[in-house]
C-alpha positions in Angstrom: 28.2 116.2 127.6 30.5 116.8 124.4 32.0 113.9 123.0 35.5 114.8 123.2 37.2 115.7 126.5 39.6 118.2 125.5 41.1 119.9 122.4 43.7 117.3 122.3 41.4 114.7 121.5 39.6 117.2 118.8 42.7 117.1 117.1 43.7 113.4 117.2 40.6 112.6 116.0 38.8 115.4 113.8 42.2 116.6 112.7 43.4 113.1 112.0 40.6 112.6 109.5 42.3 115.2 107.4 45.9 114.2 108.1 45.0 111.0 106.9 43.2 112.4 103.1 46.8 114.2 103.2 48.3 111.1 102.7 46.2 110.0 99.9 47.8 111.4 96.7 44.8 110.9 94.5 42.2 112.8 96.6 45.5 115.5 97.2 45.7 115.9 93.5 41.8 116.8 93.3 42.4 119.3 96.4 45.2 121.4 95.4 44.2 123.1 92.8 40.9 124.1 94.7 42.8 126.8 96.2 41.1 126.6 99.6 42.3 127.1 102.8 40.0 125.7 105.3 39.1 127.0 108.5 37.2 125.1 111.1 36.6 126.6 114.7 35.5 124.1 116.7 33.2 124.9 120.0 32.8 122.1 122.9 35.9 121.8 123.1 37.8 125.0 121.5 39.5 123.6 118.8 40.6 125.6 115.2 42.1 123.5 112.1 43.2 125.2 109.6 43.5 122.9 106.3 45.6 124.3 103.6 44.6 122.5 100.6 47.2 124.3 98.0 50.1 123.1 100.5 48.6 119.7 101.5 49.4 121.1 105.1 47.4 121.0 108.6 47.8 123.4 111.4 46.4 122.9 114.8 45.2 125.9 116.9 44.1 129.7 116.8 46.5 131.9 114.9 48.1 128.6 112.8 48.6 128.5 109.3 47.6 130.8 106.6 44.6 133.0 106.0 41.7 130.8 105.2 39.4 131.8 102.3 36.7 129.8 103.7 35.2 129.3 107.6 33.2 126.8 109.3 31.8 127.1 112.7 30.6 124.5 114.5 30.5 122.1 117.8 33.2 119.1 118.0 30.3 116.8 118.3 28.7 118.2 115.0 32.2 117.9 113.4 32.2 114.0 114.4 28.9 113.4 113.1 29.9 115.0 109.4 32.6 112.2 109.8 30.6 109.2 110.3 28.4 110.3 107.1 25.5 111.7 109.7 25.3 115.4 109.1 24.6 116.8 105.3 26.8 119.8 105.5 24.3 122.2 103.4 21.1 121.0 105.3 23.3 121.9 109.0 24.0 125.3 107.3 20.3 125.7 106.4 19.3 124.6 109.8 22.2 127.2 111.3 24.5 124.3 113.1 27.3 125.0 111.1 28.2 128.7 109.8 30.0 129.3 107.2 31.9 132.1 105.5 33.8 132.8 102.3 33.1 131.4 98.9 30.9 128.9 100.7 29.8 127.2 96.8 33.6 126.3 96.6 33.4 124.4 100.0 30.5 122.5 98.7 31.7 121.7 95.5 34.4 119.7 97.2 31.8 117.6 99.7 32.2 113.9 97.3 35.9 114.2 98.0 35.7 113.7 101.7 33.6 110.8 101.6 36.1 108.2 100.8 37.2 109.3 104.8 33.9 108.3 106.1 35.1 104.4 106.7 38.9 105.3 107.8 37.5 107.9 110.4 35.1 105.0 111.9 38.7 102.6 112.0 40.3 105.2 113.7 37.7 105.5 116.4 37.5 101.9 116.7 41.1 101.4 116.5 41.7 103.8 119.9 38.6 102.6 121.5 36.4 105.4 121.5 33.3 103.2 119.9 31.4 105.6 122.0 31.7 108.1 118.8 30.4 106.4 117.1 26.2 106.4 118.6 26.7 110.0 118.2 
């Protein structure tokens, strides 16, 4: 069974991870001049974030947002796990959990950055009750 119910909670919870780093001017700084616009299609539930990294901006669903430069593809449960610090993104590629396309190198460069959200993602989950995310 996937962890989240819906694409609602997808977004509350995957999406929030990133609308929270929005809010961090330092890490911002370090993102905007990557020039990457981040696309993640989520499976299990259908879910697509598109992170805009230039424009600090988040768009939820298909169709939102600019063109991304780079893709990801994976499950919703997969995406939770890279949150809680369980899934080395290059070792899931290797392993062909997660696809990716674009300037993929780019992507990678950038990993260290999201690792400051590692313990405000947890909060979040614990905050709301959803401890059960966080066995996954």
């Amino acid at each position: 069974m996937a962890a989240f119910a819906d694409a609602t909670e997808v977004y509350e919870y995957l999406g929030g991870v990133f609308r929270r780093g929005m809010e961090d001017a330092d890490l911002v700084a370090k993102l905007q001049p990557s020039g990457v616009v981040l696309r993640i299609t989520y499976t299990q539930p259908d879910a697509v974030l598109t992170v805009d990294m230039p424009n600090s901006a988040i768009y939820e669903g298909a169709g939102e947002g600019p063109a991304p430069n780079v893709e990801l593809f994976m499950t919703a449960d997969m995406g939770n796990r890279f949150w809680l610090g369980k899934v080395v993104l290059p070792m899931a590629m290797a392993k062909g959990q997660v696809r990716a396309k674009g300037p993929v190198p780019k992507l990678l460069k950038m990993l260290p950055l999201a690792k400051p959200l590692f313990g405000p993602y947890r909060e979040h989950l614990t905050a709301a009750g959803r401890t059960d995310l966080l066995n996954a």
